[in-house]
N, C-alpha and C positions, 0 to 999 in steps of 0.2 A: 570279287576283286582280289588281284593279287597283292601279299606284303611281302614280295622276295626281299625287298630293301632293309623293311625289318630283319627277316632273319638274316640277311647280309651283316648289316650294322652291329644285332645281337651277339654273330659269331666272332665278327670284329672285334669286340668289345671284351667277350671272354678271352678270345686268345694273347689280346693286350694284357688284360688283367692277372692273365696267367704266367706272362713272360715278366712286367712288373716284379711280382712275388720271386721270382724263383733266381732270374739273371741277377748276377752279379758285376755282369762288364757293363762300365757306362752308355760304349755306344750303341750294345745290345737298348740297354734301356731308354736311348734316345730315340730308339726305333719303332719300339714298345708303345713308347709315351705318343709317337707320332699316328702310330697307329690306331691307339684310342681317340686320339682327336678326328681322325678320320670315322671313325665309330660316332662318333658324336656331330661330326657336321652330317654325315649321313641322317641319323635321326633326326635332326634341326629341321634340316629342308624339307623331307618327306612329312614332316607331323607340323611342320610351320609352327613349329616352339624356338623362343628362344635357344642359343645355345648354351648361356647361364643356368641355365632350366634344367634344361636335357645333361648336363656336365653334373647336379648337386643329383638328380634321378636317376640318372642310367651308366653314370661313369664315375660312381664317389666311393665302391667298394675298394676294401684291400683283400687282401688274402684269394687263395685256390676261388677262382670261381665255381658255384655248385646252384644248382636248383632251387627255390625255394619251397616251403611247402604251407599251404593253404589245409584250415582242419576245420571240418564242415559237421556239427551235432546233426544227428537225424533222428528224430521225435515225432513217433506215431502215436496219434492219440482218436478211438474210433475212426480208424480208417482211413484218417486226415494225415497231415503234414504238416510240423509247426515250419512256419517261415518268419521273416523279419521284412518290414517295409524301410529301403536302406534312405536315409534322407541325399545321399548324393546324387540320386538318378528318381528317387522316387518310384521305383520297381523292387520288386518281392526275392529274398533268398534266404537259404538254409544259415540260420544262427552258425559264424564262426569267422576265419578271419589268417593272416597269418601266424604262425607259430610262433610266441615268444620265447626267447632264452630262456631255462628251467626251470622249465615244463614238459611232462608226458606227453605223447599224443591224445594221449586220454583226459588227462589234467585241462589240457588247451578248450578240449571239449566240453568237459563237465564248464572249464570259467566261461567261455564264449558263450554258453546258450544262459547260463546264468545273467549275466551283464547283459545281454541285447534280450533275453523274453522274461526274466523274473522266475523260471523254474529252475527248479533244483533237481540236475537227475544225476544219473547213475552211468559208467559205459559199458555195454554188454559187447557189442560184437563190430567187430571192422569190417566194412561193408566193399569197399571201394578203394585203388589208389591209382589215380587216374592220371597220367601227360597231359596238360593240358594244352599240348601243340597237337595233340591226336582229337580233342575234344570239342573245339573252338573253330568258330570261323572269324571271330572278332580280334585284330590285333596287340597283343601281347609286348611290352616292353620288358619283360623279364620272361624268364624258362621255370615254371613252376610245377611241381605235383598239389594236386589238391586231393585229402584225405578225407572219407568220408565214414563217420564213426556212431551206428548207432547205440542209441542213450535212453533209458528209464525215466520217466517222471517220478520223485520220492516228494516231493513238497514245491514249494512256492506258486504264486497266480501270474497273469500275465500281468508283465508292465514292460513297456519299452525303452531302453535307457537314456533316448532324448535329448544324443549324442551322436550316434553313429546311426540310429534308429527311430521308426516316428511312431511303428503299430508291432503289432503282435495276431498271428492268426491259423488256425488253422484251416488247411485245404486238402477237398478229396481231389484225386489224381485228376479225373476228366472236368476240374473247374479252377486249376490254377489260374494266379493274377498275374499280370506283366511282369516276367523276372526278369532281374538284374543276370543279363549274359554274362555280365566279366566274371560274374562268380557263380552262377550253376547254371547249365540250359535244360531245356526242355528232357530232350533226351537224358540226362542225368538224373533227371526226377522220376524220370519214369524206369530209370535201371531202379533206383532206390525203391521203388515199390514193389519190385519182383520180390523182394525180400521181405515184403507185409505180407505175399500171397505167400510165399515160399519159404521159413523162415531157416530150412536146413540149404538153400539156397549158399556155396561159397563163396569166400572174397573174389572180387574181380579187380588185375591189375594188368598195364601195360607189360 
């Protein structure tokens, strides 16, 4: 299925946002402004959301439009892979989430696999920094990198945080459960295990 309209709408969206910030003549920024609107009735009709919806989601930034970034713990443990059962879709993915304001990359890691599995690790090595417009066949309302960082176990058990999360478990590679696409696929789990057989294996980035 094609989403040209997405990345239509998305590019819309950024270049408003970006002229927004920067223009200083009004009727630059009547133009701007008109343009995100069009940004947004694009995404309205294509995704059949509201446009109140789609206006407070996909059109409420300020500032330089930039990428987001998504930071993914990966936890091997006997050859497995710890995951998280997400309660949104009720499908499987790697502990982590988007990046909050100050915090490391590393930081973001160690607190997300804490918070969603109950362990307490460590971050050893960066695995992955992935486009996720190069990664996905599923369509995307933002332009994000997802980072993928793996982490030590030093202490804690599983418990799921019963929030964002409903289970905790580990899996070997040829027996994962239905993953949640929007946030790892298939093919990503299994770049990540190159790096259990291989462990001098280098980062991989777009």
């Amino acid at each position: 299925m094609s989403y040209k309209w997405l990345e239509w709408s998305t590019r819309l969206q950024a270049i408003a946002q970006a002229g927004l910030t920067f223009s200083k003549d009004a009727f630059d920024r009547e133009r701007f402004e008109e343009l995100r609107r069009i940004s947004v009735q694009i995404m309205a009709e294509y995704s059949q959301t509201e446009m109140c919806r789609v206006s407070q989601l996909f059109a409420n930034e300020k500032g330089y439009p930039t990428p987001k970034v998504d930071v993914r713990g990966v936890v091997f443990q006997d050859d497995k892979i710890l995951m998280v059962k997400e309660m949104s879709d009720g499908a499987w993915a790697l502990p982590g989430g988007y990046a909050d304001i100050g915090y490391t990359p590393g930081e973001i890691a160690v607190k997300e696999v804490k918070e969603e599995t109950g362990y307490e690790v460590v971050p050893v090595k960066l695995l992955a920094v992935l486009d996720m417009r190069r990664h996905s066949q599923l369509p995307q309302p933002y332009h994000f990198y997802k980072i993928f960082i793996q982490c030590r176990i030093t202490g804690g058990s599983a418990v799921s945080d019963d929030i964002e999360t409903s289970d905790v478990g580990f899996f070997p590679e040829q027996e994962l459960p239905i993953l949640s696409e929007r946030r790892n696929t298939k093919a990503q789990i299994h770049l990540l295990f190159e790096y259990l057989r291989d462990p001098d294996k280098v980062c991989v980035f777009d």
